[in-house]
C-alpha beads as a LAMMPS data file, in Angstrom:
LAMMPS data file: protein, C-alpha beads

377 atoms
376 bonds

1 atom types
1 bond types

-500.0 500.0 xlo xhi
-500.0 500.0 ylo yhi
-500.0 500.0 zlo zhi

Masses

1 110.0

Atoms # bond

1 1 1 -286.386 170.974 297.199
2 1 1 -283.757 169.543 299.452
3 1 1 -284.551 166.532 301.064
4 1 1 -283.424 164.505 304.497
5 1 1 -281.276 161.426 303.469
6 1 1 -281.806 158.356 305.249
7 1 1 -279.125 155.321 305.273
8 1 1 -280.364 153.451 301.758
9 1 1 -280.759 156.807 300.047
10 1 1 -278.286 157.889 297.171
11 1 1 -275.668 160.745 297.209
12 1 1 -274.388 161.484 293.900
13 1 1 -270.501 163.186 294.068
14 1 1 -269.354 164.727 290.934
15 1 1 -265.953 166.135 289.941
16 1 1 -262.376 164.512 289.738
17 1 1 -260.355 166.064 292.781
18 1 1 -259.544 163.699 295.855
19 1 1 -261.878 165.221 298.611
20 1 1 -264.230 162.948 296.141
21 1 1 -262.611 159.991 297.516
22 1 1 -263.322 161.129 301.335
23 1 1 -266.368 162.005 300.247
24 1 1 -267.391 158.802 299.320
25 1 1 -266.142 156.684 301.758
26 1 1 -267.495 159.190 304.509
27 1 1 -271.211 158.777 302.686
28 1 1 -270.607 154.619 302.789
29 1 1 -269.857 155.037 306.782
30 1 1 -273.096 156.757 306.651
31 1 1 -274.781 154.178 305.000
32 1 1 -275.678 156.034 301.722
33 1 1 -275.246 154.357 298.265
34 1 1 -272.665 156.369 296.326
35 1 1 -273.240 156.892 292.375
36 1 1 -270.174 159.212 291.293
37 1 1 -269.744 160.942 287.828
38 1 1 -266.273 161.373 286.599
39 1 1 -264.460 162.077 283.387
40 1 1 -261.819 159.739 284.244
41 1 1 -262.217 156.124 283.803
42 1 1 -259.129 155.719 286.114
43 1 1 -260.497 157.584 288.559
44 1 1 -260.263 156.638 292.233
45 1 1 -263.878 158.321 293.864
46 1 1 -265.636 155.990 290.865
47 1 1 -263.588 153.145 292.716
48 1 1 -265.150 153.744 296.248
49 1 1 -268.752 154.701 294.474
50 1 1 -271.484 151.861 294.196
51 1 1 -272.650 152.824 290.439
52 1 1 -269.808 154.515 288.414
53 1 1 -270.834 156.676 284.870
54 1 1 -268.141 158.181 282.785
55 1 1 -268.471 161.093 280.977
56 1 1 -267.593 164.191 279.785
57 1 1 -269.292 167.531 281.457
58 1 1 -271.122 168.269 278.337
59 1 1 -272.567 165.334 278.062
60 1 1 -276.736 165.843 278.578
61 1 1 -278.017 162.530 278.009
62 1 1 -275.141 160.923 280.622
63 1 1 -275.463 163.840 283.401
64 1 1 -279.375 163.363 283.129
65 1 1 -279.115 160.190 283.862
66 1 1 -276.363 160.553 286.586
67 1 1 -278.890 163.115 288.426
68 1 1 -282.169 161.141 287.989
69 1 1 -280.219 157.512 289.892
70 1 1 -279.497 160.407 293.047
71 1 1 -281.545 161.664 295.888
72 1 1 -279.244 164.546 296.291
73 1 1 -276.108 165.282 294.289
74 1 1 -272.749 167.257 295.635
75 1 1 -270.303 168.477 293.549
76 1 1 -266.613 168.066 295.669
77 1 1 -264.689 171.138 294.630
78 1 1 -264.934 174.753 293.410
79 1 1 -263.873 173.494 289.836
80 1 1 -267.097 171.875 288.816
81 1 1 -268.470 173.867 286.199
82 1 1 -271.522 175.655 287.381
83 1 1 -273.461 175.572 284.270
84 1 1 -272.873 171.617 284.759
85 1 1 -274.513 171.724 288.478
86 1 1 -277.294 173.775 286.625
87 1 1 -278.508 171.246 284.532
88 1 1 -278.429 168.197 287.168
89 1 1 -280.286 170.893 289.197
90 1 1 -283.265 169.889 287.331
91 1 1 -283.130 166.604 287.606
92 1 1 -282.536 166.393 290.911
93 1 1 -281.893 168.102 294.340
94 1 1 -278.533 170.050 294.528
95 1 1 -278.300 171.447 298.176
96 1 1 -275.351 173.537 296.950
97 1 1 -277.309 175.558 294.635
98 1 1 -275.416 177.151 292.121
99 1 1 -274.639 180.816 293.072
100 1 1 -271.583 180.575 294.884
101 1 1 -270.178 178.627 292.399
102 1 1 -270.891 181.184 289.576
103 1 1 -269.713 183.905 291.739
104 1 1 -266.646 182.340 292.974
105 1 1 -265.963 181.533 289.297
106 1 1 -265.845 184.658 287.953
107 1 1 -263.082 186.869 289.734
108 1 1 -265.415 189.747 288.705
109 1 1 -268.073 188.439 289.646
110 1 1 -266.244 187.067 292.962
111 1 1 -265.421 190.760 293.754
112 1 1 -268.516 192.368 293.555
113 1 1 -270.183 190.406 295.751
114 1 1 -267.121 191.398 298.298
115 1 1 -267.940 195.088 297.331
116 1 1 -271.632 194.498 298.501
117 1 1 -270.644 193.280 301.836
118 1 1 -267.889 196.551 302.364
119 1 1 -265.552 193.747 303.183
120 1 1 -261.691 194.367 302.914
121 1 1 -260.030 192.729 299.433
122 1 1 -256.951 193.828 297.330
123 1 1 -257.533 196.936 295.362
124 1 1 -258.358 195.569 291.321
125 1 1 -258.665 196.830 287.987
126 1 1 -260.718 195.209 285.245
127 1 1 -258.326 195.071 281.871
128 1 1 -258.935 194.115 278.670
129 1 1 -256.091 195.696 276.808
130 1 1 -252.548 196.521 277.256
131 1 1 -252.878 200.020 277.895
132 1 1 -255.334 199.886 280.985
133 1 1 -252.826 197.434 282.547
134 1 1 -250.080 200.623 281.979
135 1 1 -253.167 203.419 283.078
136 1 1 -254.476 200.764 286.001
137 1 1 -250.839 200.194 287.394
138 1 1 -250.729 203.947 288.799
139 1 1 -253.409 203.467 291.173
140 1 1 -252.795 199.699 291.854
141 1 1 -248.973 199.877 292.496
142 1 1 -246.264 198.047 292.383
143 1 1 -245.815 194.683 292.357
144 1 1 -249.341 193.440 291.431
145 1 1 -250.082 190.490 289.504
146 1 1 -252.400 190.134 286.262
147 1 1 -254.975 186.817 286.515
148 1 1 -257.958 186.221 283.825
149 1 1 -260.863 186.687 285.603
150 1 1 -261.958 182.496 284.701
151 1 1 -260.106 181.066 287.555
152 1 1 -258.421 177.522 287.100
153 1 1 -256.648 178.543 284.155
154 1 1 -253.014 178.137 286.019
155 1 1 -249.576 180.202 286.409
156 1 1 -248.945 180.247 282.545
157 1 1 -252.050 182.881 282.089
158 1 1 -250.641 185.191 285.202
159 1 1 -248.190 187.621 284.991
160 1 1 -246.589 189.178 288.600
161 1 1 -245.510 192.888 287.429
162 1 1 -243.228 194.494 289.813
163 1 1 -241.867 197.277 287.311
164 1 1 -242.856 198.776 284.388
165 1 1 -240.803 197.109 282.076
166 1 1 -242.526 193.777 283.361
167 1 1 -246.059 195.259 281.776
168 1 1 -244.656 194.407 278.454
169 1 1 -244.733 190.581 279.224
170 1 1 -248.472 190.749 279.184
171 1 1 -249.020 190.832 275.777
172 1 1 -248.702 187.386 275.534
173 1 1 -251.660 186.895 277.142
174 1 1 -253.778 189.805 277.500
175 1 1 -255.610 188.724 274.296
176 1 1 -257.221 185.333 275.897
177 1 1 -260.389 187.662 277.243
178 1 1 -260.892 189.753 280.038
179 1 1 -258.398 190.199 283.233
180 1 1 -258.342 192.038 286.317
181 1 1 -255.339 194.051 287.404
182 1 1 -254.096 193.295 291.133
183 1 1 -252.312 194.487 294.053
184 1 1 -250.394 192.068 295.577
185 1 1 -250.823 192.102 299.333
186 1 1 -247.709 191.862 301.726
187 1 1 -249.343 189.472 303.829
188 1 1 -247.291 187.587 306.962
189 1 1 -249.974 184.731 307.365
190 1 1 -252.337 182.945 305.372
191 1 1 -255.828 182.412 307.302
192 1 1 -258.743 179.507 306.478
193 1 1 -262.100 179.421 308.115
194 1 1 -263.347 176.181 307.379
195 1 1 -267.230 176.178 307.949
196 1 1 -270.615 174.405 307.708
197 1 1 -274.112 175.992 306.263
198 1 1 -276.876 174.113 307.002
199 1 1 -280.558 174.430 305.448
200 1 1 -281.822 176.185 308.534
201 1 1 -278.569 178.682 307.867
202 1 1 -277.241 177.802 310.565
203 1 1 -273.268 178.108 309.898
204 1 1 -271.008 175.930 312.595
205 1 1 -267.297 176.874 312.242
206 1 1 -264.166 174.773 312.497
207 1 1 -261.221 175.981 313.991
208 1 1 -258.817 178.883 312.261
209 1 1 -256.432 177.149 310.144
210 1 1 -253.373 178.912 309.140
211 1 1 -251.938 177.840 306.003
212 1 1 -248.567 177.924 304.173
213 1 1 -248.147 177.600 300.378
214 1 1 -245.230 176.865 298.311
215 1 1 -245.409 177.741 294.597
216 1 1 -248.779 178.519 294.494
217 1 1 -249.587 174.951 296.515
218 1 1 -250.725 174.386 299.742
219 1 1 -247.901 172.746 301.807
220 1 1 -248.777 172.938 305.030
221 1 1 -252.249 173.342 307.261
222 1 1 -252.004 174.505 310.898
223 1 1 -254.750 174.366 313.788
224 1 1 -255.125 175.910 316.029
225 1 1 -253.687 179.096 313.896
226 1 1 -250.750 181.251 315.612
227 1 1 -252.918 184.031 315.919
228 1 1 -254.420 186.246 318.606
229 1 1 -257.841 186.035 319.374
230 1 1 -259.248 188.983 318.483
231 1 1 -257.567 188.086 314.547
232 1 1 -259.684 184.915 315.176
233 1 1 -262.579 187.111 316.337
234 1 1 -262.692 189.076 313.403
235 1 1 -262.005 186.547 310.813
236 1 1 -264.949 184.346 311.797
237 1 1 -266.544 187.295 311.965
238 1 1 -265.813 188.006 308.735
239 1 1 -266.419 184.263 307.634
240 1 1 -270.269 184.162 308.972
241 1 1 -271.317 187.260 306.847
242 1 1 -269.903 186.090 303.624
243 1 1 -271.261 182.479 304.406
244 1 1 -274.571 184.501 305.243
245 1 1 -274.867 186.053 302.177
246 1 1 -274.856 183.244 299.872
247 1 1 -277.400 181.186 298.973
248 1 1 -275.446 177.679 299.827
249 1 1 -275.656 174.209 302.148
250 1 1 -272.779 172.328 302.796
251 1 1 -269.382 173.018 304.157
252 1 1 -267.005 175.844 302.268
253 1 1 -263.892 177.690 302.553
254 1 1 -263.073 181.204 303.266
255 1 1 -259.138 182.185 302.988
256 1 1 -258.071 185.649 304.237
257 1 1 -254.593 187.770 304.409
258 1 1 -253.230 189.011 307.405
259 1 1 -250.811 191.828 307.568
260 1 1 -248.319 192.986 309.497
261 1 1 -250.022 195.940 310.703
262 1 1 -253.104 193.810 311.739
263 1 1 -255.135 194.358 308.762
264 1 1 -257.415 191.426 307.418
265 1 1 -258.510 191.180 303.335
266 1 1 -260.394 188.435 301.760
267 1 1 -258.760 186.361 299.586
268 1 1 -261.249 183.730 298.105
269 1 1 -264.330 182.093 298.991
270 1 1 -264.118 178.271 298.166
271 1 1 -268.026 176.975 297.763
272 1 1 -266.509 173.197 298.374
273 1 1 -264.305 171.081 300.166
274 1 1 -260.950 172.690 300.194
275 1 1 -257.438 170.938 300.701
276 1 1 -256.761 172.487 303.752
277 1 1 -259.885 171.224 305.988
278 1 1 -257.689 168.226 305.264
279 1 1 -256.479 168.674 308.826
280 1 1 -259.435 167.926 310.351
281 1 1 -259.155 164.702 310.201
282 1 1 -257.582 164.364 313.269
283 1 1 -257.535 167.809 314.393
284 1 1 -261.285 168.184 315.593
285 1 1 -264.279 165.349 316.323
286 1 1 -265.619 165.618 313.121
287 1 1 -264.225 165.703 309.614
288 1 1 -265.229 168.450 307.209
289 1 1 -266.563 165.323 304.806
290 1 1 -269.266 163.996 307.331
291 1 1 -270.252 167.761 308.006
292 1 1 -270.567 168.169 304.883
293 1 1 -272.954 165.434 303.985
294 1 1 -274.869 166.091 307.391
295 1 1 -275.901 169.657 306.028
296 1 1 -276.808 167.776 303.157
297 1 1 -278.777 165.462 304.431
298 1 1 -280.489 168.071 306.711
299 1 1 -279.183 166.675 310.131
300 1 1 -278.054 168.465 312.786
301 1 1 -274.376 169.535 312.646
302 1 1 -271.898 168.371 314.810
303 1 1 -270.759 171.059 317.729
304 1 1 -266.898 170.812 316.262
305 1 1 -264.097 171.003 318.993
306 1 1 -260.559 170.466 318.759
307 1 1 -259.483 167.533 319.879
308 1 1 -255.368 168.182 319.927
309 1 1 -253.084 170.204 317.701
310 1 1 -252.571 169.661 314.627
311 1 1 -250.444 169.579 311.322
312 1 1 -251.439 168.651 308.101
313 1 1 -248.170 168.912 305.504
314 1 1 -248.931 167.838 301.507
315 1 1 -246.828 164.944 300.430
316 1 1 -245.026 165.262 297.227
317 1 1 -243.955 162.295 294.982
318 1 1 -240.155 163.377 295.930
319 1 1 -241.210 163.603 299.210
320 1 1 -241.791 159.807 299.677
321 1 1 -238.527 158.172 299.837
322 1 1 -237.211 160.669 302.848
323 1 1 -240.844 159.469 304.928
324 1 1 -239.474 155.728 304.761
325 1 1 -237.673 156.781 307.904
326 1 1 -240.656 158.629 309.274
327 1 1 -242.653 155.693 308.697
328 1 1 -240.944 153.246 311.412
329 1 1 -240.518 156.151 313.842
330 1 1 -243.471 158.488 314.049
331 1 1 -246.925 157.075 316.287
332 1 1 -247.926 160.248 315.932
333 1 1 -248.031 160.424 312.027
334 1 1 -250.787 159.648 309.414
335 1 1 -250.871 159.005 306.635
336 1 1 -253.224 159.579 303.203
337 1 1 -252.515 158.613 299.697
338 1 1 -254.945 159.539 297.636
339 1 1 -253.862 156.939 294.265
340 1 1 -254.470 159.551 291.729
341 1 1 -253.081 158.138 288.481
342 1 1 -250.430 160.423 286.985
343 1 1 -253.111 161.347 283.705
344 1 1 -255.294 163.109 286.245
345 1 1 -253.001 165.028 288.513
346 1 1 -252.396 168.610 288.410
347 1 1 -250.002 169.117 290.561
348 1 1 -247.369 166.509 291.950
349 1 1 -249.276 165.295 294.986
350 1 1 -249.420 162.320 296.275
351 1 1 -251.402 162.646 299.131
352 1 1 -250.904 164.340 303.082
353 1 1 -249.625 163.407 306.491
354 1 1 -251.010 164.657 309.857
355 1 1 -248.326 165.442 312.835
356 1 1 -250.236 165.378 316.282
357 1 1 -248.611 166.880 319.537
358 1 1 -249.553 168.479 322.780
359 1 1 -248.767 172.497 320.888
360 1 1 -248.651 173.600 317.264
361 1 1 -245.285 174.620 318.444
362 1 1 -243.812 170.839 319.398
363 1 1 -245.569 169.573 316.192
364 1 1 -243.762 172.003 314.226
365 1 1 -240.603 171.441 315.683
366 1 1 -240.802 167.635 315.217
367 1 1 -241.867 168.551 311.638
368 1 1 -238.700 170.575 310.735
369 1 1 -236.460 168.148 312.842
370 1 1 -236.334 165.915 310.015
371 1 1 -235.146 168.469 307.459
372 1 1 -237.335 166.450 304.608
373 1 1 -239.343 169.962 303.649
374 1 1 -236.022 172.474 304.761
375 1 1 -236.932 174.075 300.769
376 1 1 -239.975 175.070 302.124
377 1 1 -240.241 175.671 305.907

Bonds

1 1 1 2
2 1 2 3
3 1 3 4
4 1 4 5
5 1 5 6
6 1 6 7
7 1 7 8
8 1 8 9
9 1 9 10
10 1 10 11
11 1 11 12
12 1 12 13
13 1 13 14
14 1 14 15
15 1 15 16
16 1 16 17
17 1 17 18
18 1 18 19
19 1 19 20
20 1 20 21
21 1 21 22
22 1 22 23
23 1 23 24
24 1 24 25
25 1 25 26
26 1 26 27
27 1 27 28
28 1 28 29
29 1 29 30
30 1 30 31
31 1 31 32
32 1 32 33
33 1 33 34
34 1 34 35
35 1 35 36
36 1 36 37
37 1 37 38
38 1 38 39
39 1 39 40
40 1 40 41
41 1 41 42
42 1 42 43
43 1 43 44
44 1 44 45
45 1 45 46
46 1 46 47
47 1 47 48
48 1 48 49
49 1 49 50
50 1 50 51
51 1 51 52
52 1 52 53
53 1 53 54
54 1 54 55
55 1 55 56
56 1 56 57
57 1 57 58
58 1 58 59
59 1 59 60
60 1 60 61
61 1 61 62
62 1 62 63
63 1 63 64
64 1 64 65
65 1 65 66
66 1 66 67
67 1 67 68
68 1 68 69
69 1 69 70
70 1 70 71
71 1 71 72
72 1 72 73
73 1 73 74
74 1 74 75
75 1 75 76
76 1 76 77
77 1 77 78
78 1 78 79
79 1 79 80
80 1 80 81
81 1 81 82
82 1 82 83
83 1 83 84
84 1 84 85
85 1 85 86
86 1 86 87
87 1 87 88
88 1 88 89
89 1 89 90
90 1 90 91
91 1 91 92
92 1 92 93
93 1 93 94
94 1 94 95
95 1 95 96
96 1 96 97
97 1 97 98
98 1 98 99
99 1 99 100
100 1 100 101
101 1 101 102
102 1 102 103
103 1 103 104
104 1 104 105
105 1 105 106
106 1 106 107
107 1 107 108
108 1 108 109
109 1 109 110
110 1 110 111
111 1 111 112
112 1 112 113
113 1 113 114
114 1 114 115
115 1 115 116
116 1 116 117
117 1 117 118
118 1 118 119
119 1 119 120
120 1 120 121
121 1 121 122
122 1 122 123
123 1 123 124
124 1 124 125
125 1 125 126
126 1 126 127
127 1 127 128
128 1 128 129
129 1 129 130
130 1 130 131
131 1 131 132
132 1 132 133
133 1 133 134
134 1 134 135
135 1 135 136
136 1 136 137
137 1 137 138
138 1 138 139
139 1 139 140
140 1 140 141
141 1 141 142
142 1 142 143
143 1 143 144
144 1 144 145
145 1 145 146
146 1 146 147
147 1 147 148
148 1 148 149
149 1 149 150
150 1 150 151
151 1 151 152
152 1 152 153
153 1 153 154
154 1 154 155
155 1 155 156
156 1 156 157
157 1 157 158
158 1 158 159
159 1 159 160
160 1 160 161
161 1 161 162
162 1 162 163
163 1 163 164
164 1 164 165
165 1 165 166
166 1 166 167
167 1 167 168
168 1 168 169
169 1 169 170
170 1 170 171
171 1 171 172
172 1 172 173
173 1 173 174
174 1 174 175
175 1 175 176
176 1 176 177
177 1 177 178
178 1 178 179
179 1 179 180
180 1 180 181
181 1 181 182
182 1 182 183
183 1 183 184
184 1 184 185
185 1 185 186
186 1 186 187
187 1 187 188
188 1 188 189
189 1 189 190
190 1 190 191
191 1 191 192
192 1 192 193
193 1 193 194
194 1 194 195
195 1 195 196
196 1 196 197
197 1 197 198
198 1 198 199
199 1 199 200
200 1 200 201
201 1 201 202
202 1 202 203
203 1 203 204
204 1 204 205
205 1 205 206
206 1 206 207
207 1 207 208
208 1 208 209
209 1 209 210
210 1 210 211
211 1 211 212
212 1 212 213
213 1 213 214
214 1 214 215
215 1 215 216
216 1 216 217
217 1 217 218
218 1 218 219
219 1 219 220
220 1 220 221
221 1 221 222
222 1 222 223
223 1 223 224
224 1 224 225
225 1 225 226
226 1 226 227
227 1 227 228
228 1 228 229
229 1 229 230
230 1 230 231
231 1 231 232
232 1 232 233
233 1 233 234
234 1 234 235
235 1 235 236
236 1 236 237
237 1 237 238
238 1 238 239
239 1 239 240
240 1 240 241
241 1 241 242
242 1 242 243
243 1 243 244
244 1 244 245
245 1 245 246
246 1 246 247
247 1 247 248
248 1 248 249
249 1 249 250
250 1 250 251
251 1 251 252
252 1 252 253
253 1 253 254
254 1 254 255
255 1 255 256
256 1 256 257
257 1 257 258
258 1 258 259
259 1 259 260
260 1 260 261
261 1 261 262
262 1 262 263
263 1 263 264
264 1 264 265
265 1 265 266
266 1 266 267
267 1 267 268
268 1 268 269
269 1 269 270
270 1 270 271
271 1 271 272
272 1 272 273
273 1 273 274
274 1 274 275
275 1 275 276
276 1 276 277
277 1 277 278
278 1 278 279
279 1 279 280
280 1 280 281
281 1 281 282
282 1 282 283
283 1 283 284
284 1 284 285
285 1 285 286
286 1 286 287
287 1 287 288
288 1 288 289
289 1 289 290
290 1 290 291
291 1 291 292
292 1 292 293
293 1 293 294
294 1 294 295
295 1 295 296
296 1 296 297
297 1 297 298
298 1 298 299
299 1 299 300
300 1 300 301
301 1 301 302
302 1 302 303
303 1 303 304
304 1 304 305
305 1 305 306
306 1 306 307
307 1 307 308
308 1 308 309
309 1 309 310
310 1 310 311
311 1 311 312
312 1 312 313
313 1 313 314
314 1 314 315
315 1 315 316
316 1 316 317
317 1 317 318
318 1 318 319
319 1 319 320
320 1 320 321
321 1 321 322
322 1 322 323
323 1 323 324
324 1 324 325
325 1 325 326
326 1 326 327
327 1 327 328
328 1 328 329
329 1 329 330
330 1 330 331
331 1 331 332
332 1 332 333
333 1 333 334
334 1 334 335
335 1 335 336
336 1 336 337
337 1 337 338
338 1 338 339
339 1 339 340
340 1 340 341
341 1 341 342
342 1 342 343
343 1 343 344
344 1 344 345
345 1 345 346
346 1 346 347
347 1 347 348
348 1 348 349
349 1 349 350
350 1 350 351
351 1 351 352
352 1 352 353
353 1 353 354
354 1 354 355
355 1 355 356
356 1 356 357
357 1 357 358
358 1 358 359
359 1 359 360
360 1 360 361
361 1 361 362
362 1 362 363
363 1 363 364
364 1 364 365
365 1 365 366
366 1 366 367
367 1 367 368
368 1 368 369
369 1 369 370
370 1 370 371
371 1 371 372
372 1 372 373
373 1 373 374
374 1 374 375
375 1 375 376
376 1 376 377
């Protein structure tokens, strides 16, 4: 039974990503006591936690006791195992419940759920052999891209098949389990609704973020989005039935295609803090890590408006010695390293920056003016 959290009560934040470390320090501000769970000793959310317990996520007799120190516990990203979340769940209260997380999990899973709701999503096969990827590939087209249906598993377990001959290059992996088969969508933008659930299901909605990704990582987060508003219209639109339908508190992402021609599909739910609410930092009067913990704590959520436009651009270990320049020059720049020691990163990222201006369109400009991210603009 989810509780209200008063300043003196305990939040417990498991998972090793860096929204943990946001997390935490926004839950200090708030005057909770912070007991995190990580399987890194190194990690930097068990340095801003009050009571730090390493462990691994299989661990019973360390999670039990993790749960049973917390009033309420949140896991920080989509990658937290959900039978993990199950067992703390009955030890203690887990606002988050556990659904979306198994759904969003399970790309099968994932897409049924999408089928229930009628809602737009790239046309899929389910393989499990190499001959329904070469029977499957007549209705799905060309190019389409094979992904296990476990998600986290990385690049090295797709395969992007744009002719025939590429559908020999999944042997390799089409014996690790099951897969689904899918059309690639020729989308010109990448939409994010960032949004808040609350108890009540009430669902308050940040503003349209569109986002830009560069080998598979995000690189860039833009709000307001370039779009029209009846895109934005239908997106949140969009957004508030799938949030609707699934039995969660706390803030998540929904990312959508656009294409040329108007059309919107799904792409993923995220039942978590997601990279690119990053941006709201600055961009709007509340961050997605204090809405977060007020659904949580059952308070009322904060009305969010946009406070100035804003970009949000991930900053890459290479990227560091070109920003020395930035760093004298730019009052409108800010900056966020997140300290992630190397044995826990997955990708090269050091952190993000946020570029404020008057437009998206000046912020932009100033952005590509200093030709550090010209690979990727």
């Amino acid at each position: 039974m989810t509780k209200t959290l008063f300043p003196g009560s305990t939040l417990g934040i498991i998972g090793d990503s860096p929204n943990g470390i946001m997390l935490a320090r926004a839950a200090k501000k708030m005057g909770y006591k912070v007991v995190a769970y990580s399987r890194y000793e190194e990690s930097p959310t068990l340095a801003e936690a009050d009571v730090r317990i390493v462990g691994k996520m299989n661990d019973k007799l360390k999670l039990q006791s993790f749960a049973q120190r917390c009033d309420v516990v949140t896991y920080e990203s989509e990658h937290v195992n959900s039978e993990v979340i199950k067992y703390i769940a009955q030890y203690t209260s887990v606002p988050q419940g556990t659904d979306a997380l198994e759904y969003m999990q399970d790309r099968l899973l994932e897409r049924a759920f999408f089928e229930q709701l009628n809602v737009n999503i790239a046309p899929y096969a389910t393989i499990v052999n190499l001959d329904d990827v070469y029977q499957a590939v007549t209705s799905i087209g060309y190019p389409c891209v094979l992904k296990p249906i476990q998600k986290g598993l990385g690049k090295a377990h797709q395969q992007i098949i744009r002719k025939q001959s590429d559908i020999a290059k999944c042997a390799d992996i089409i014996d690790m389990g099951t897969y689904i088969l899918e059309s690639w969508i020729p989308y010109t933008k990448e939409l994010s609704v960032v949004l808040t659930k609350d108890a009540k299901g009430t669902v308050n909605f940040f503003p349209v973020i569109e986002n830009i990704y560069h080998d598979h990582v995000l690189h860039e987060s833009l709000v307001p989005a370039m779009i029209s508003n009846d895109v934005e219209a239908e997106v949140r639109r969009l957004a508030d039935k799938i949030a609707k339908n699934l039995n969660y508190v706390g803030t998540m992402e929904i990312a959508f295609f656009l294409t040329e021609s108007g059309a919107i599909y799904v792409k993923r739910v995220v039942p978590g803090l997601h990279a690119s609410g990053y941006v709201f930092d600055k961009a709007t009067n509340v961050t997605m890590f204090e809405q977060h913990l007020r659904a949580l704590a059952q308070m009322p959520l904060v009305k969010t408006e946009l406070m100035e436009p804003t970009v949000a651009i991930t900053i890459e270990s290479h990227d560091q010695d070109d920003l020395r320049t930035q760093w004298v020059l730019k009052d409108n720049w800010y900056y966020n390293f997140f300290r992630y020691p190397l044995s826990m990163r997955v990708h090269d990222t050091e952190g993000y920056l946020l570029a404020l201006g008057p437009t998206i369109e000046t912020v932009r400009e100033q952005v590509e003016s200093t030709g550090i991210w010209d690979n990727k603009i």
